[in-house]
Residue, then its C-alpha position, 0 to 999 in steps of 0.5 A: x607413921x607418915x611423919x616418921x617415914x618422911x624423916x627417915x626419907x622413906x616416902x614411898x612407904x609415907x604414901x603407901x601409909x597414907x593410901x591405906x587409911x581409910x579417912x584422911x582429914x586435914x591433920x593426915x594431909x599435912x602430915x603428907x606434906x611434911x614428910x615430902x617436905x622433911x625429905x627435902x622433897x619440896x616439889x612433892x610437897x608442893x604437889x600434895x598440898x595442892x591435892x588436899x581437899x580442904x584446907x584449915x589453919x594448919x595447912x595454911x600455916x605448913x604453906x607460910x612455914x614451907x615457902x619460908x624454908x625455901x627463902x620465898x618469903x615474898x610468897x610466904x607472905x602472899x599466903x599469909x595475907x591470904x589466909x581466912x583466919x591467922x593464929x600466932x603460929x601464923x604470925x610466928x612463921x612469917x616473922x621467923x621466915x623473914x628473921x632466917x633471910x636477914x629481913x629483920x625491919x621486915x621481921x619487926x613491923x611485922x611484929x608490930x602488926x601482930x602487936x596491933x591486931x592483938x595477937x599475944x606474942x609466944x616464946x617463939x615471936x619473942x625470941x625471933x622478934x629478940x634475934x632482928x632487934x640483935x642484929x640490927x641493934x634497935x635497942x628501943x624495941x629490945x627494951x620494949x620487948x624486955x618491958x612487955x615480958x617484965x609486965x606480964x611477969x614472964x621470966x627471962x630464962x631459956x630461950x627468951x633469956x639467952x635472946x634477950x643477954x644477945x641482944x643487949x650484947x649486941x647493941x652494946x648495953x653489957x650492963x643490961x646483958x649481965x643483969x639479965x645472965x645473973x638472973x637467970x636460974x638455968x645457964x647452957x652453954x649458949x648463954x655462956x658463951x653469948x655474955x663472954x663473947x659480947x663482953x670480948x668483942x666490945x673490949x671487957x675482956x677480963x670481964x669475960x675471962x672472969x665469967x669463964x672462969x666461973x662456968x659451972x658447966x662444960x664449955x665448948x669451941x665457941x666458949x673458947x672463941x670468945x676467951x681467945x678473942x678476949x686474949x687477943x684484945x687485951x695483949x694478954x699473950x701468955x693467957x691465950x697460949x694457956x687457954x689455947x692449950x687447956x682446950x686442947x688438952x683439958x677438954x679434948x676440943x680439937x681446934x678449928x681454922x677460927x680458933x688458929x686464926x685467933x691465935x695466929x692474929x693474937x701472935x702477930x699483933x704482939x710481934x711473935x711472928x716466928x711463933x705464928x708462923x710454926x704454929x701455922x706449918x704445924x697445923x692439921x688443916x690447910x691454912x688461907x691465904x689470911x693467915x699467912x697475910x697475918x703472918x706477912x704483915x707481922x714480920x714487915x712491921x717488925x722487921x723479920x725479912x727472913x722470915x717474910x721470903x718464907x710467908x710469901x713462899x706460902x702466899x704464892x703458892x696459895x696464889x700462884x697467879x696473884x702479883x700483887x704478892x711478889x710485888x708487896x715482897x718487892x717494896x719490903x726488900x726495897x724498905x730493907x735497901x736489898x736491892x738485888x732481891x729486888x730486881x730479881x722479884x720484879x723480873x718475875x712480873x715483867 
C-alpha cells in the first residue's frame, strides 16, 4: 500500500499507512523511501532513509539506486564502497548508474571488478554492461560478453538479444549482428529496428529494406527512421516517397521533424529541391533552421537562385539577427553575376 500510494504522488496517505502499522522492519522503511522517491520527492526520501533504524541489503542498494537516478554517481559509488556486504543488484545498480550518465569505461571496469570478486552476472549486468561496449564500440569485451553467455548455454533472446544485435551493429560487426537476429526465437520491434537501423547507417541499405520487408510484426517511427535513412543513402528517391507515404497512410504513423528531415535531406541530395522546399511549407510542425539550410544548399548547388530568395526569406525569418544568412545569399548572387541584387543585400548589413 505505501508503494501504490507514492506512484500515485499520494504521500500523505503513504506516511499515513506507514504511521498505522503496528511493526515497521526494513522491507516498510524502504518501501517509504520509494514511494517519496516514485513521487519525484527525492529530499523526503532523503530524509526518511536517514531515519530508518537499521539498514540491510536492500537499504543500501535503494541508496546507490537513488543517488544514481539523480546523476550522483560519485556518491552512488561512495555507498557502494561502503556497504557490509554487496549482492548483484548492488553491482548492477552501480554499472547502470554509470551506463545512464555516459561513463561507460567506468561502467565496464566496474564489470570487470564484479567478474573478479566472483559475483555471477544477471540479464540486467549483461544488458547494461552490452549498452557501454555499444557505445563506446569495445568490440572485445562484447565478444567477451557473447563468449561468457555462449559458455553458460544462455540463450540471446530478449532483452540480452536485442543488446547483443545493438552492440555488434554499432561497433560495425553486421555480420555478427545478423547472426545474432536470426537466431532469435522472439523478435520486438526494438529488435527490428536495432538491425535495420544498423544495416542503413553503415551503408547496406537494401540489406535493411529486405528485413523490413520481411517483419512479421507492426513496425513503428523508428522503423520507418531507419528504412528513410536507408533510402536516402542509397539514392533510392522514388522508394523513400513510397515508404514515406505508406507510413503515413498504412500505418496511420503521423511523422515527426526527424522523419521530414530525412525526407528533406534525401530530396536535396538528389536535386529535388522544389519538392523539399513544399514538403517543408506543407508541414504540420515549425521547420528549423537546418531544414531550410538543407534547402539552401540545394538550390546553391544546382542553381535554383529563385528559389534560394525564397530559403533565405525563411532562414532570415527563423534568424532575423544572424547576417551570416544575407551574406551567404550575397555570394550566391555574386556566383550568378546578379550584381544588383548584390548591392542591394550587402546594404542590409552596413
Amino acid at each position: 500500500m505505501v508503494s501504490m500510494y507514492g506512484k500515485f504522488g499520494r504521500l500523505d496517505d503513504a506516511r499515513r499507512v506507514f504511521d498505522e502499522m503496528p511493526v515497521k522492519n526494513a522491507v516498510s522503511w524502504n518501501a517509504l523511501v520509494g514511494a517519496h522517491g516514485a513521487a519525484g520527492d527525492w529530499q523526503g526520501a532523503e530524509r526518511v532513509s536517514h531515519a530508518m533504524p537499521a539498514r540491510n541489503i536492500s537499504w543500501w542498494n535503494s541508496e546507490i539506486v537513488r543517488k544514481a537516478r539523480l546523476g550522483d554517481v560519485a556518491d552512488a559509488e561512495r555507498i557502494f564502497r561502503d556497504m557490509p556486504e554487496r549482492d548483484a543488484v548492488s553491482w548492477n545498480s552501480l554499472i547502470g548508474g554509470y551506463v545512464k550518465v555516459g561513463m561507460h569505461n567506468r561502467a565496464l571496469e566496474v564489470y570487470q571488478e564484479m567478474q573478479k570478486n566472483g559475483i555471477e552476472p544477471t540479464e540486467l549486468t549483461i544488458v547494461s554492461t552490452l549498452g557501454a561496449c555499444a557505445e563506446k564500440v569495445d568490440i572485445d569485451m562484447g565478444r567477451s560478453i557473447h563468449n561468457y553467455l555462449e559458455s553458460k548455454g544462455i540463450t540471446a533472446d530478449g532483452y540480452v538479444g536485442n543488446a547483443l544485435v545493438d552492440m555488434y551493429a554499432k561497433c560495425g560487426r553486421l555480420e555478427l549482428a545478423k547472426q545474432v537476429f536470426d537466431s532469435m526465437l522472439i523478435r520486438d520491434v526494438t529488435c527490428w529496428n536495432t538491425m535495420i537501423v544498423g544495416l542503413s547507417v553503415h551503408g547496406h541499405s537494401h540489406d535493411a529494406l529486405e528485413i523490413f520487408d520481411s517483419m512479421k510484426i507492426e513496425p513503428d517511427h523508428v522503423t520507418f527512421m531507419g528504412v528513410l535513412t536507408a533510402c536516402s543513402y542509397s539514392g533510392l528517391l522514388n522508394e523513400g516517397r513510397a515508404y514515406f507515404k505508406r507510413m503515413i497512410e498504412d500505418y496511420r504513423i503521423v511523422p515527426t521533424v526527424k522523419h521530414y528531415g530525412c525526407m528533406i535531406d534525401m530530396l536535396c541530395r538528389y536535386g529535388k529541391a522544389h519538392e523539399a522546399y513544399q514538403m517543408i511549407k506543407d508541414m504540420p510542425v515549425k521547420a528549423s533552421p537546418v531544414l531550410w539550410n538543407m534547402v539552401f544548399a540545394a538550390c546553391r548547388v544546382h542553381g535554383h537562385i529563385n528559389l534560394v530568395r525564397k530559403a533565405l526569406d525563411e532562414l532570415h525569418q527563423l534568424m532575423p539577427g544572424d547576417d551570416g544568412v544575407i551574406i551567404t545569399m550575397s555570394n550566391v548572387y555574386a556566383e550568378a553575376k546578379r550584381w544588383d541584387d548584390v548591392d542591394h543585400l550587402r546594404m542590409k548589413v552596413i
